[in-house]
C-alpha positions as CSV (number, residue, x, y, z in Angstrom):
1,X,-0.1,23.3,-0.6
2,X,-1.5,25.7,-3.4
3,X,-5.2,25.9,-2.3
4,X,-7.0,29.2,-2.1
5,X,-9.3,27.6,0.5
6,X,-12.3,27.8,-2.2
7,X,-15.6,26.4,-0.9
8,X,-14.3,26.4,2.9
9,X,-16.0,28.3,5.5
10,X,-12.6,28.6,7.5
11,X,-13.7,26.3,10.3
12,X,-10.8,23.7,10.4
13,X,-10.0,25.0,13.6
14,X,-8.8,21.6,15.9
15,X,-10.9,21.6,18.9
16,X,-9.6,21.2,22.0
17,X,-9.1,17.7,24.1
18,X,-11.9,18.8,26.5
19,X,-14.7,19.5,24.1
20,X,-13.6,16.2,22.6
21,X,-14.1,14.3,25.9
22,X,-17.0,16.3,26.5
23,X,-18.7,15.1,23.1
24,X,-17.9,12.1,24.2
25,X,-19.4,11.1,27.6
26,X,-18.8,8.3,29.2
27,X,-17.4,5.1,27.7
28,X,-16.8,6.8,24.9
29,X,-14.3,9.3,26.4
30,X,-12.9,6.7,28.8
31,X,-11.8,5.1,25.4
32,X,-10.6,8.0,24.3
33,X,-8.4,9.1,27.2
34,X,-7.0,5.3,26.9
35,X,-5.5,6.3,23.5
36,X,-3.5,4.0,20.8
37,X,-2.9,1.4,23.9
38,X,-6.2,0.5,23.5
39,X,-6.1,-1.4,20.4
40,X,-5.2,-4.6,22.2
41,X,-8.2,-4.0,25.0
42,X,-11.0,-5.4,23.7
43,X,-12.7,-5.6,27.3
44,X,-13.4,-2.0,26.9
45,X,-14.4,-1.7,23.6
46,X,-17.4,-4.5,25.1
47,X,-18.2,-2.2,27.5
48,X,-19.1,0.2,25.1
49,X,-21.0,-2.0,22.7
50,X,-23.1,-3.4,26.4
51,X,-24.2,0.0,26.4
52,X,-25.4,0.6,22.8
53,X,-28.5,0.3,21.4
54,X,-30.1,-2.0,18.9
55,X,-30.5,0.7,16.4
56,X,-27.3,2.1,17.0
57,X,-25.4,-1.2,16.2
58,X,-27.0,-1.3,13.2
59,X,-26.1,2.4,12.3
60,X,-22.1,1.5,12.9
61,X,-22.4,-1.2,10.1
62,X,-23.1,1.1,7.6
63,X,-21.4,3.4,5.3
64,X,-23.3,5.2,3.3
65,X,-23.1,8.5,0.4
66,X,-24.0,12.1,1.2
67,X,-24.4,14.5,-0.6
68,X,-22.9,18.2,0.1
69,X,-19.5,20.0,0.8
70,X,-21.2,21.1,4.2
71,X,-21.9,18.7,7.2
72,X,-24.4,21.0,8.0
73,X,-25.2,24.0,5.0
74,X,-25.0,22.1,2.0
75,X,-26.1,23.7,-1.2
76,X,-29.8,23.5,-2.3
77,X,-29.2,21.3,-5.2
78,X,-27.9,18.7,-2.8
79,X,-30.2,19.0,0.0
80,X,-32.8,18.0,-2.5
81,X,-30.4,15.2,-4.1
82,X,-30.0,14.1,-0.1
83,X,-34.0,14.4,0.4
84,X,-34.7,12.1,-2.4
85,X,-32.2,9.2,-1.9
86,X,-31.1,9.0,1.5
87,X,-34.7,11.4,3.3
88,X,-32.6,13.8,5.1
89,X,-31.6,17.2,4.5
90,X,-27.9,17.0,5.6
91,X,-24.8,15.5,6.8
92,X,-25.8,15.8,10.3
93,X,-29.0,15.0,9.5
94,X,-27.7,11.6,8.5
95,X,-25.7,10.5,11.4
96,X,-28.2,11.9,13.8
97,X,-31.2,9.5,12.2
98,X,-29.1,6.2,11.2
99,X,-26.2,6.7,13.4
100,X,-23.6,5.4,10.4
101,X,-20.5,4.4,11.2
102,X,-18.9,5.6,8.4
103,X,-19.4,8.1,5.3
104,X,-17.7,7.5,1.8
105,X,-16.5,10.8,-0.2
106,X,-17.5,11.3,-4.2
107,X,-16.5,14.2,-6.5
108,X,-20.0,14.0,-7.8
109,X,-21.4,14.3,-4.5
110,X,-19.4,17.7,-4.1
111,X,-17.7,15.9,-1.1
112,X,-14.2,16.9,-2.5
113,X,-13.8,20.5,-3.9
114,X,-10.7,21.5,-2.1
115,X,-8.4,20.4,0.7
116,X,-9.9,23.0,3.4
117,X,-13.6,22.2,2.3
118,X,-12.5,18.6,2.5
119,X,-11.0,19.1,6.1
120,X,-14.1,21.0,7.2
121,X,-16.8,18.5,6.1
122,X,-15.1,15.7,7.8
123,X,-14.9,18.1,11.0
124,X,-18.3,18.6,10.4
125,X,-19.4,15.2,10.4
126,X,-17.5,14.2,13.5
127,X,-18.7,17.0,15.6
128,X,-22.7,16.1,14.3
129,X,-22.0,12.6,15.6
130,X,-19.9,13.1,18.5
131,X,-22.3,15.5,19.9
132,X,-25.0,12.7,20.2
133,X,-25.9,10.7,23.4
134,X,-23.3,7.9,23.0
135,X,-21.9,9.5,20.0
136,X,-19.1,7.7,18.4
137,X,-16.4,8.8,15.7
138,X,-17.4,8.4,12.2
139,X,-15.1,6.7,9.4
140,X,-14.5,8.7,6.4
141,X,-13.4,6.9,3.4
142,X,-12.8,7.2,-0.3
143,X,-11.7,5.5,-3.3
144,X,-8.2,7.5,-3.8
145,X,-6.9,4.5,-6.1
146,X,-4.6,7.3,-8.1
147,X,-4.5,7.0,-12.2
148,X,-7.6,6.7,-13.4
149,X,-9.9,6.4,-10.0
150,X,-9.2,9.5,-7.6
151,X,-11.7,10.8,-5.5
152,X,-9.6,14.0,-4.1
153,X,-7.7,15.8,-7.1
154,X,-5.9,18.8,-7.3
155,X,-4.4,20.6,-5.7
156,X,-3.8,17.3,-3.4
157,X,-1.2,15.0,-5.1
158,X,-1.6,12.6,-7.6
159,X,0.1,9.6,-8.3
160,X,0.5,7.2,-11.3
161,X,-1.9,4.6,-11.1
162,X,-1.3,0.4,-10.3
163,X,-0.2,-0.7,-13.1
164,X,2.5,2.0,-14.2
165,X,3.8,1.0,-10.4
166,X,3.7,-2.1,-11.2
167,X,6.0,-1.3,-14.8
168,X,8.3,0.8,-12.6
169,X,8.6,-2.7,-9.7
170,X,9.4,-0.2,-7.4
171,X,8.1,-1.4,-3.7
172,X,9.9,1.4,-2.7
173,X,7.8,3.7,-4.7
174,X,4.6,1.8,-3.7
175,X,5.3,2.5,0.0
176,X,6.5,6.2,-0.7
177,X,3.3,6.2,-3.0
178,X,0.9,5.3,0.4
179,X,3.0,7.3,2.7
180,X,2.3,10.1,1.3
181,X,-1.0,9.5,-0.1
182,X,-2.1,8.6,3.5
183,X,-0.9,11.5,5.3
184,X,-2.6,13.8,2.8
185,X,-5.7,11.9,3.7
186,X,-5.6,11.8,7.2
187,X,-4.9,15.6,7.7
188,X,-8.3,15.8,5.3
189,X,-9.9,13.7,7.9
190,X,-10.3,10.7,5.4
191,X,-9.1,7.5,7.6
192,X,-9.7,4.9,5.2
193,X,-9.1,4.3,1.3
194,X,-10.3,1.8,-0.2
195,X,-7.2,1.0,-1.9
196,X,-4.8,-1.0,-2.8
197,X,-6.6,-3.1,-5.9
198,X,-5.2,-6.3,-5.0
199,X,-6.4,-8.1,-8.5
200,X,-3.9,-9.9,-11.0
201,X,-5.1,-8.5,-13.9
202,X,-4.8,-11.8,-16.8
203,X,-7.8,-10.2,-19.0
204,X,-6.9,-8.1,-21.6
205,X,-11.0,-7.2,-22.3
206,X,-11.3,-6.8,-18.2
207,X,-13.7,-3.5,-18.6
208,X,-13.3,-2.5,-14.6
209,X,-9.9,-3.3,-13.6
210,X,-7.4,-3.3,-16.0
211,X,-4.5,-0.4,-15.0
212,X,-6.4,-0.1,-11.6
213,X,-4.3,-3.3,-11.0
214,X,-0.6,-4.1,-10.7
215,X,-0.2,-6.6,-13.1
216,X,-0.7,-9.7,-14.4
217,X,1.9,-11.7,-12.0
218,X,0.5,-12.3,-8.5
219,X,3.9,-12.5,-6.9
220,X,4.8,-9.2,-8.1
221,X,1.4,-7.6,-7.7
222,X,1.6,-9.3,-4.3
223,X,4.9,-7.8,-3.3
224,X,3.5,-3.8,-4.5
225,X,-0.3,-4.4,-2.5
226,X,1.9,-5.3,0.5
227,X,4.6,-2.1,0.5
228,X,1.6,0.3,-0.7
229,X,-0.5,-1.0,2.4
230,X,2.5,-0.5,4.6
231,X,2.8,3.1,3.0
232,X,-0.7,3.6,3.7
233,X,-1.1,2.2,7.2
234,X,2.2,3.9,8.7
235,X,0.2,7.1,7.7
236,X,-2.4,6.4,10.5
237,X,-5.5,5.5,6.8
238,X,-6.5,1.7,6.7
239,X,-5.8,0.2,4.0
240,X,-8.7,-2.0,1.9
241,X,-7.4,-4.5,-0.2
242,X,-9.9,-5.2,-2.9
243,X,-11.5,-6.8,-4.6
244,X,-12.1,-10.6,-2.9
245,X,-11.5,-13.1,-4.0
246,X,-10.4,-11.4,-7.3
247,X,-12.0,-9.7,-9.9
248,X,-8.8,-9.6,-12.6
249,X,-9.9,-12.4,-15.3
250,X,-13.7,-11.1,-16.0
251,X,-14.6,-9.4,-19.1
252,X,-18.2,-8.2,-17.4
253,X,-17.8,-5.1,-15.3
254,X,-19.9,-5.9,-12.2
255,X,-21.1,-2.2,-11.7
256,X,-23.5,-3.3,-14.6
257,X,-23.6,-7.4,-14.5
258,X,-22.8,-10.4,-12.8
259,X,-19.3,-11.2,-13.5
260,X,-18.0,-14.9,-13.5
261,X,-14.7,-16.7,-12.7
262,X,-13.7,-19.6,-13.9
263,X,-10.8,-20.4,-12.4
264,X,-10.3,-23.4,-10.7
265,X,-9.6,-23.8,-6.8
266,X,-6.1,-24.7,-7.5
267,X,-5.7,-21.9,-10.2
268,X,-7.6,-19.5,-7.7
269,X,-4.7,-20.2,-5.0
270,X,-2.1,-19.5,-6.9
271,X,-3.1,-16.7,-9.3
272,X,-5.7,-14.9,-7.1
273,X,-5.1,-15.4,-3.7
274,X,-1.1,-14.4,-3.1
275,X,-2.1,-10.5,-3.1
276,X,-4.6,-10.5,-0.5
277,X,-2.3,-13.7,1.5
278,X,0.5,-10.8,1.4
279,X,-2.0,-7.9,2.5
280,X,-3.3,-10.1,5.5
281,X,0.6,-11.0,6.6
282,X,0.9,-7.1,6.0
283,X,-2.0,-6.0,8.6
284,X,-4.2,-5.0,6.0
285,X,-7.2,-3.0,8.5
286,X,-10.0,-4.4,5.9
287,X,-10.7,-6.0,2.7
288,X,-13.4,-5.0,0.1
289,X,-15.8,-8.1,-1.4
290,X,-16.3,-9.1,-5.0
291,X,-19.7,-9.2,-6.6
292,X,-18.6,-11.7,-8.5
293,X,-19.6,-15.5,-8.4
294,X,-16.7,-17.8,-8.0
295,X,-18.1,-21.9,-8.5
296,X,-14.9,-23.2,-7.5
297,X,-15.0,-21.6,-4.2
298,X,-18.9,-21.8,-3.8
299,X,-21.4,-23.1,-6.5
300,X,-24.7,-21.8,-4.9
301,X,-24.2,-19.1,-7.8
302,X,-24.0,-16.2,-5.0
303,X,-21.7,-13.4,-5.5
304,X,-19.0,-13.5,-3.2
305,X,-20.3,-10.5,-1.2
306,X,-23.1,-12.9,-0.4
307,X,-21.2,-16.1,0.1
308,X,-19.9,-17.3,3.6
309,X,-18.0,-20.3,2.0
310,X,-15.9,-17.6,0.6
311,X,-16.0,-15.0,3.2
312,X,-16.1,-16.9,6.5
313,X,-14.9,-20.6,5.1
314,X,-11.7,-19.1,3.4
315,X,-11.3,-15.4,4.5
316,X,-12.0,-15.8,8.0
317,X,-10.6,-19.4,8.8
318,X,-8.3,-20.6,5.6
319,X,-6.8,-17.0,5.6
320,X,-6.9,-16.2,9.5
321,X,-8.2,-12.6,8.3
322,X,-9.8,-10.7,11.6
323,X,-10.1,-7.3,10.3
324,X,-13.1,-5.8,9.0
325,X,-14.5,-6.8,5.8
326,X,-16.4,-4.3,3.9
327,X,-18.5,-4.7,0.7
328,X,-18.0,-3.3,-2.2
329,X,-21.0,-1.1,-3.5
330,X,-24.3,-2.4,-2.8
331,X,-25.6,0.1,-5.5
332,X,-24.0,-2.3,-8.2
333,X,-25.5,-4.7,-10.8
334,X,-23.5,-7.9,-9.6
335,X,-25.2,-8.0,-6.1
336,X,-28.2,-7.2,-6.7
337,X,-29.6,-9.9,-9.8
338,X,-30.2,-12.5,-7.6
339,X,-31.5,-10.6,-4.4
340,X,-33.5,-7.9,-3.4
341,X,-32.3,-4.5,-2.0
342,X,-33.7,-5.6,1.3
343,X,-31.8,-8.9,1.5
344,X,-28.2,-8.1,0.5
345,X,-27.4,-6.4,3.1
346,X,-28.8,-9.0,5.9
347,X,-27.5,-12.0,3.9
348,X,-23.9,-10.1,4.1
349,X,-23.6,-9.7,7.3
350,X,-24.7,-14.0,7.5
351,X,-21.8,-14.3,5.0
352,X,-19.3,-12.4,7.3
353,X,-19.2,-8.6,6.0
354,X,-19.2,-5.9,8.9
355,X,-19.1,-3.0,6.8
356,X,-22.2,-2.3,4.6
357,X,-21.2,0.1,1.8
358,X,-23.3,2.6,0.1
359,X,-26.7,1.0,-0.1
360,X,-28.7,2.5,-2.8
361,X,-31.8,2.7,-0.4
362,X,-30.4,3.2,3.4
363,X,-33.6,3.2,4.9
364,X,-34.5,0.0,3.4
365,X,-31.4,-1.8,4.0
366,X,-31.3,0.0,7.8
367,X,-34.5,-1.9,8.5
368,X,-34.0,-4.9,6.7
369,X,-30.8,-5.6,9.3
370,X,-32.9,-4.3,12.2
371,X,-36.1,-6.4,11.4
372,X,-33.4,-9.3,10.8
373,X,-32.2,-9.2,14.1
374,X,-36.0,-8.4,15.8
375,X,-37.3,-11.9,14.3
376,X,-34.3,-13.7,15.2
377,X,-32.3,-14.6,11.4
378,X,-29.0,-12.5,13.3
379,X,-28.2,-12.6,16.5
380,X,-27.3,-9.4,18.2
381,X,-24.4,-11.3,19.0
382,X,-23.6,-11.0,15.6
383,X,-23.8,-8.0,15.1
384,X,-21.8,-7.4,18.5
385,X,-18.5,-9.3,16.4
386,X,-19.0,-6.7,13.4
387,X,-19.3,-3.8,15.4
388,X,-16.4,-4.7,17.8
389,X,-14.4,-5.2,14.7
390,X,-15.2,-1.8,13.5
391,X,-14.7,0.5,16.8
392,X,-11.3,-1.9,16.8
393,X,-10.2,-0.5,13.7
394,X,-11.5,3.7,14.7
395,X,-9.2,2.9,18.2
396,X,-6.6,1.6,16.4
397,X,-6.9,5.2,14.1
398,X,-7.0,7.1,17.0
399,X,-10.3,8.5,16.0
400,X,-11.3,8.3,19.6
401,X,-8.7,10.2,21.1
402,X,-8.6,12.7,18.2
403,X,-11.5,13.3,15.7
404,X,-11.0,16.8,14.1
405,X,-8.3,17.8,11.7
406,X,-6.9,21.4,11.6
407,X,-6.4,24.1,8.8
408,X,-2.2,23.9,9.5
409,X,-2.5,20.0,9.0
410,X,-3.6,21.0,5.5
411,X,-1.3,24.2,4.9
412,X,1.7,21.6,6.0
413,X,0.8,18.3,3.8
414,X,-1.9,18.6,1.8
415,X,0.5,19.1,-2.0
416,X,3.0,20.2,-0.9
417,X,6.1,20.9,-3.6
418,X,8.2,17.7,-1.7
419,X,5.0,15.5,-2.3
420,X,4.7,16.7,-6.0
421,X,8.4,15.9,-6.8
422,X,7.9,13.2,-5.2
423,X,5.2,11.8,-7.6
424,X,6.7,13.2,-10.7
425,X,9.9,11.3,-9.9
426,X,7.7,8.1,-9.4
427,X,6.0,8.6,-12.5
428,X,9.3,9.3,-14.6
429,X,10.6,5.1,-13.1
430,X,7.0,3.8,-14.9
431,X,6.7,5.0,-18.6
432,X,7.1,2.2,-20.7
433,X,9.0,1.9,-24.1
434,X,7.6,-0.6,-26.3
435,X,8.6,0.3,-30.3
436,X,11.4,2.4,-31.3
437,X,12.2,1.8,-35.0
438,X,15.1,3.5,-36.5
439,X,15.6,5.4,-32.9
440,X,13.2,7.9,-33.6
441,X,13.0,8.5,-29.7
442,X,14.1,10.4,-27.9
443,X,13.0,13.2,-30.1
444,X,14.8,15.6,-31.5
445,X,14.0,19.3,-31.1
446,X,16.3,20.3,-33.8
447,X,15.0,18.1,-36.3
448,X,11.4,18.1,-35.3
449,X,10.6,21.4,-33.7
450,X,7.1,21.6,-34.7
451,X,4.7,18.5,-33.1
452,X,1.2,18.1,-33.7
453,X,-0.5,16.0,-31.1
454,X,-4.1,14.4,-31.4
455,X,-5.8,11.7,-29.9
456,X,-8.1,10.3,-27.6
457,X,-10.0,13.0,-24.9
458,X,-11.7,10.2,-22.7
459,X,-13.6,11.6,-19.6
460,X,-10.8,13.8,-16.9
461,X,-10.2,11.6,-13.7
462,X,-9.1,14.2,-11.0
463,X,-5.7,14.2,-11.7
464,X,-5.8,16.1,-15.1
465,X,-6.2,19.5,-16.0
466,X,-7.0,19.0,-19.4
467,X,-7.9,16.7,-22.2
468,X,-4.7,14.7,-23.1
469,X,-3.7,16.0,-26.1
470,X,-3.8,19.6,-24.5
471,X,-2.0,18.1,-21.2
472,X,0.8,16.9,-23.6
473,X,1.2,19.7,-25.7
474,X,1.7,21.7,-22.7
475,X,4.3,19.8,-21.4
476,X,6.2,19.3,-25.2
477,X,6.1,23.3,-25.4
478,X,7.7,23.2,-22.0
479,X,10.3,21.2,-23.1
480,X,11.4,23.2,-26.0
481,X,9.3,21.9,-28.6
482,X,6.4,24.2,-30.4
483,X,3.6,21.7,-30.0
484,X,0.1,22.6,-30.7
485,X,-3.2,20.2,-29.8
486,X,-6.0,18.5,-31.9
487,X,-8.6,16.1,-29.9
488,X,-9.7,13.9,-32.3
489,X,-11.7,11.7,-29.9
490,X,-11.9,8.0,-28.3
491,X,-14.1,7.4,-32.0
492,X,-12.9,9.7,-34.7
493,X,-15.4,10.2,-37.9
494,X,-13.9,10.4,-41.1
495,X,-13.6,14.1,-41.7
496,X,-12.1,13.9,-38.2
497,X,-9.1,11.6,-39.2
498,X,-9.2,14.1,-42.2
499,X,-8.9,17.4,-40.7
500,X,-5.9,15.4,-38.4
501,X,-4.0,14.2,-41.5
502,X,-4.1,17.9,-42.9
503,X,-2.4,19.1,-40.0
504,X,0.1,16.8,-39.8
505,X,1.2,17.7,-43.1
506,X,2.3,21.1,-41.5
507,X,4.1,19.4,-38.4
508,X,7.3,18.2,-38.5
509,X,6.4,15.1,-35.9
510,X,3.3,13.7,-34.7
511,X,2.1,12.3,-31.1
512,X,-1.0,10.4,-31.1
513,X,-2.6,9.8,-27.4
514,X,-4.5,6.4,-28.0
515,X,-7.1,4.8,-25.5
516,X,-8.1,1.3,-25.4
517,X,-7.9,1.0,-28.9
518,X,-9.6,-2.3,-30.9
519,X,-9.3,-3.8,-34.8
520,X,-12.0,-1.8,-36.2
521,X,-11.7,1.4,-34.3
522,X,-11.3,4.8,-35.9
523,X,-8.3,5.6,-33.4
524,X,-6.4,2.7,-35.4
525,X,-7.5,4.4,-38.9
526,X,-6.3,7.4,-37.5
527,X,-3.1,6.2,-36.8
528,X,-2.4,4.5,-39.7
529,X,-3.6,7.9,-42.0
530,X,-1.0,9.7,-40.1
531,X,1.8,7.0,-40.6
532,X,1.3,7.3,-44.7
533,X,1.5,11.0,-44.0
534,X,5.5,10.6,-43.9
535,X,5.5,12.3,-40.8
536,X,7.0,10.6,-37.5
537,X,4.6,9.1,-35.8
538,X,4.7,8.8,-31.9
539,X,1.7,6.8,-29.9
540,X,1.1,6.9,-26.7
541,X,-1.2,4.3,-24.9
542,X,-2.5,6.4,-21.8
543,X,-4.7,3.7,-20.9
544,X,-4.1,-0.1,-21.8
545,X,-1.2,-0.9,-22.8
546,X,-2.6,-3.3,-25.2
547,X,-2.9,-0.8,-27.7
548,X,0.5,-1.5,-29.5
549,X,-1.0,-4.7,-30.6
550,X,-3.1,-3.1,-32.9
551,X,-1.1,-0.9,-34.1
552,X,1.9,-2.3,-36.4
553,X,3.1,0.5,-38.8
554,X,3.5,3.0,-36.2
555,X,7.5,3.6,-35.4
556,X,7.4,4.4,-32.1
557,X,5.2,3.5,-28.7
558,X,5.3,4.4,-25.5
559,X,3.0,2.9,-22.1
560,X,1.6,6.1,-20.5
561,X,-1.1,3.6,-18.3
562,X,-3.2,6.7,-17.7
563,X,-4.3,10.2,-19.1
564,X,-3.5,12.2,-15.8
565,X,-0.9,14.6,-15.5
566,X,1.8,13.2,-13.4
567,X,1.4,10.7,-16.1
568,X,1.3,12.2,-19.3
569,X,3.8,14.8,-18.1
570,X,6.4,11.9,-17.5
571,X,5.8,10.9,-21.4
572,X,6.5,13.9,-22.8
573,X,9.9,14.3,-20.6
574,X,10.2,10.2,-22.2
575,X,9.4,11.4,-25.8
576,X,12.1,14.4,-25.0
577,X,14.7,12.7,-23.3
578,X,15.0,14.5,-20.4
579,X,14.7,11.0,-18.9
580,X,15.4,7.4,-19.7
581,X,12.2,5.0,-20.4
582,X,12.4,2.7,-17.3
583,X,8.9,1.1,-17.1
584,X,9.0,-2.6,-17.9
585,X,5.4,-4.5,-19.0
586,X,3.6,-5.9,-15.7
587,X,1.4,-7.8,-18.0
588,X,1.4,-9.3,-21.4
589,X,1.1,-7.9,-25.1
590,X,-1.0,-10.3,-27.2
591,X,-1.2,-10.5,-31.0
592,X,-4.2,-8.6,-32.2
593,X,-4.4,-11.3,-35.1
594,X,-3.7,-14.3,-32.9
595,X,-4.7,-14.0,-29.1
596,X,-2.6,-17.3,-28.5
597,X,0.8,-15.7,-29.3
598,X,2.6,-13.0,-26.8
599,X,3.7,-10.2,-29.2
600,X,5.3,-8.7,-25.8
601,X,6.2,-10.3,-22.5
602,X,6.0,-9.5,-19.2
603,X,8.6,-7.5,-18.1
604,X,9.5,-5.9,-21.8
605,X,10.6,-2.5,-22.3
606,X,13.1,-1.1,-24.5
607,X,15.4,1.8,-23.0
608,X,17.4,4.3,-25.1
């Protein structure tokens, strides 16, 4: 690993068995001197529940935000972002009023600055809650999706996202992909990711999914949500397959609306359901819910977060799924039009959630479930199955018998040069080749020393270092080429597309980075201006791969299926031919000017 150690206080120091059994008193370190074996006891894990309180049962179901790189010192600017949403100070703080059972990591929060800050936090947060009467191990999670949704970037490893593993079809690859990815997290102290995205992506215009999935075929998505949970899992990080019972054919993003499916029950079984049927027959450790209203499944016009049809009818019984079911944020738009703040979260634990992920008001919802069971609409009994469910799954991760992570856990895994060739070989198997007229590609340096590349600079996920255009000209000038950058944006003005065309006149090839574009966009005029130019064009699609459809004159197109690095560095080697184009379409190309036609199949891509 290449990390300075910026932002950590140096205190990732493991401590020993003894203070761990002393922090936990007890039940608590009778379960933890009874070690993995105790997955299968479940008399135990009753015994320790017995002994809880109310209020502390309630605290286990929740997972919640923080804000701070410190568990205990955060900066100023966070303590007061902690004090107005959640009405503590700290970290600590935090478990020692609500008791959580689990804390989710954000970038934006300042969870994640570097590995050794990362390790020290989750330290931090075990040894605030362990050191409580009946203190229990806390579940740190995060959404490390890879491509475009990463949590933890560099200098940890990135990989290509879902969908350009699902263009390279490699199970293999998935599997290596959670193997590693998992033990990076776990020697962060992050035990569960809430990843694989186990939706079949059929939308082009799906605003919130799209490359965050496989593909558009559910026995192949099926097939790379079950090796990448395997990955995962063998890593000692629970999976979370998400999002049930499918969010892949909706054009409304539920973060800011109420999404609808349409599909019918027999559609739903056979293009929704065979991801998270292989996930469940893989062990998944828990499944994230929809906010999404399925009438087919249940026509109360719920969300599915909200729906025990859907979440104890088929999940539960139909699906035989025991493992813990979490929700997906209860801070977004889809679960919260029909339903106050107060009442989601008690109505989803009715439907048959036990995980109740980052409410936007914790004190509110904290009460709401507490007042719930006090007037008798849940039974503690209820909450008893939840809770079992979720000290099943911290057992089964071994946070009982060992909580802390250690600076040399980091030095050892956390990107290290195997795990970065590892990725970078991954990404090389996914780009995908999709025009090459007059076999412009690979390109020659000879012939076209001088490349101009300009594009799209949508907002950096954590695996980039740059905009895209600046990432790939690096890369080109790496690889022999004299390549100099020119963002020209996601919505280029006219004098933009201008000042492009100018320089292109003075390159002797072009590469044009292109994101999501549409028929009317500027990123299409641009494109086109730079074809009439003369010059060579080269596009490069580094988020849908849709693009191409609008796009007709240009000579050559590549599948990029993100703007990170591992990504866009694997192009360039593609552009260069340093390595063959491998990646084949995991979903269908349809005719801009006639949606009904397929200008590009599944499984298409052209090789040199």
């Amino acid at each position: 690993m290449h990390d300075t150690g910026t932002g950590s206080t140096g205190n990732t120091a493991q401590p020993s068995r003894r203070t761990v059994l002393a922090a936990t008193a007890g039940v608590t370190a009778a379960l933890a001197a009874s070690g993995p074996s105790y997955a299968a006891d479940d008399s135990k894990l009753q015994g320790l529940i017995s002994r809880m309180s109310l209020e502390e049962k309630v605290g286990q179901l929740f997972v919640t935000r923080v804000y701070g790189h410190s568990a205990t010192a955060p900066d100023q600017a966070d303590i007061d972002a902690n004090l107005k949403e959640i009405g503590v100070r700290t970290a600590a703080e935090l478990v020692a009023k609500y008791r959580v059972g689990g804390i989710i990591y954000f970038a934006w929060a300042h969870n994640t600055r570097a590995p050794h800050q990362i390790a020290d936090l989750s330290n931090g947060i075990q040894r605030a809650s362990l050191e409580l009467p009946r203190g229990l191990p806390v579940l740190i999670s995060t959404d490390q999706e890879h491509g475009i949704v990463a949590r933890v970037g560099r200098p940890a490893t990135l990989f290509p996202g879902a969908m350009a593993v699902g263009a390279g079809g490699s199970r293999s690859d998935a599997r290596t992909l959670g193997r590693i990815a998992g033990r990076e997290l776990r020697a962060m102290g992050i035990r569960q990711d809430y990843s694989p995205v186990a939706d079949v992506n059929v939308n082009p215009a799906n605003p919130v999914i799209g490359v965050r999935s496989f593909g558009a075929d559910p026995r192949a998505v099926a097939a790379l949500v079950a090796a990448e949970v395997a990955g995962y899992q063998g890593s000692g990080v629970a999976a979370t397959a998400k999002h049930f019972p499918g969010h892949g054919d909706t054009n409304v993003d539920s973060h800011t609306g109420f999404p609808t499916i349409t599909h019918s029950r027999e559609l739903w079984e056979k293009l929704d359901a065979p991801p998270f049927r292989a996930a469940i027959a893989a062990g998944i450790d828990s499944i994230m819910t929809a906010h999404l209203m399925v009438p087919a499944l249940d026509d109360s016009g719920d969300p599915a977060t909200l729906s025990r049809p859907i979440l104890t009818g088929i999940l539960r019984e139909r699906l035989g799924y025991d493992g813990v079911v979490v929700t997906d944020s209860l801070g977004m738009e889809g679960v919260r039009t029909k339903y106050g703040d107060d009442r989601v979260p008690v109505l989803a634990l009715k439907a048959g959630v036990d995980q109740l992920l980052n409410p936007p008001n914790l004190d509110l919802a904290w009460n709401a479930v507490l007042a719930a069971v006090r007037n008798g609409e849940l039974t503690e009994a209820r909450l008893d199955e939840s809770v079992q469910r979720i000290l099943r799954l911290k057992t089964k991760l071994r946070l009982f018998r060992a909580p802390y992570v250690s600076r040399e856990g980091v030095e050892r895994t956390v990107g290290t040069r195997a795990h970065l060739a590892a990725a970078d070989r991954i990404a090389e198997r996914t780009t995908t080749l999709l025009v090459n007229e007059g076999r412009l590609l690979p390109l020659s340096r000879r012939r076209y020393p001088k490349v101009l590349v300009v594009g799209a600079d949508p907002a950096s996920p954590s695996g980039t270092t740059g905009p895209p255009t600046g990432v790939l000209a690096a890369a080109l000038t790496g690889l022999g080429f004299t390549a100099t950058a020119l963002p020209t944006g996601t919505a280029p003005s006219a004098a933009v597309i201008a000042r492009a065309v100018a320089a292109a006149r003075d390159a002797d090839a072009v590469v044009a980075a292109t994101y999501n574009v549409t028929a009317g966009s500027g990123q299409k005029t641009l494109v086109e201006q730079l074809v009439a130019t003369g010059r060579p064009v080269v596009a490069v699609a580094i988020r849908n791969p849709y693009d191409v459809a609008h796009l007709p004159s240009v000579p050559a197109c590549l599948a990029a299926y993100s703007w990170t690095d591992v990504e866009l560095r694997a192009a360039a080697r593609v552009i260069a031919g340093r390595v063959e184009p491998r990646g084949k379409l995991p979903v269908a190309v349809r005719r801009a000017d006639d949606p009904e036609q397929v200008l590009y199949p599944i499984g298409y891509g052209l090789s040199y």
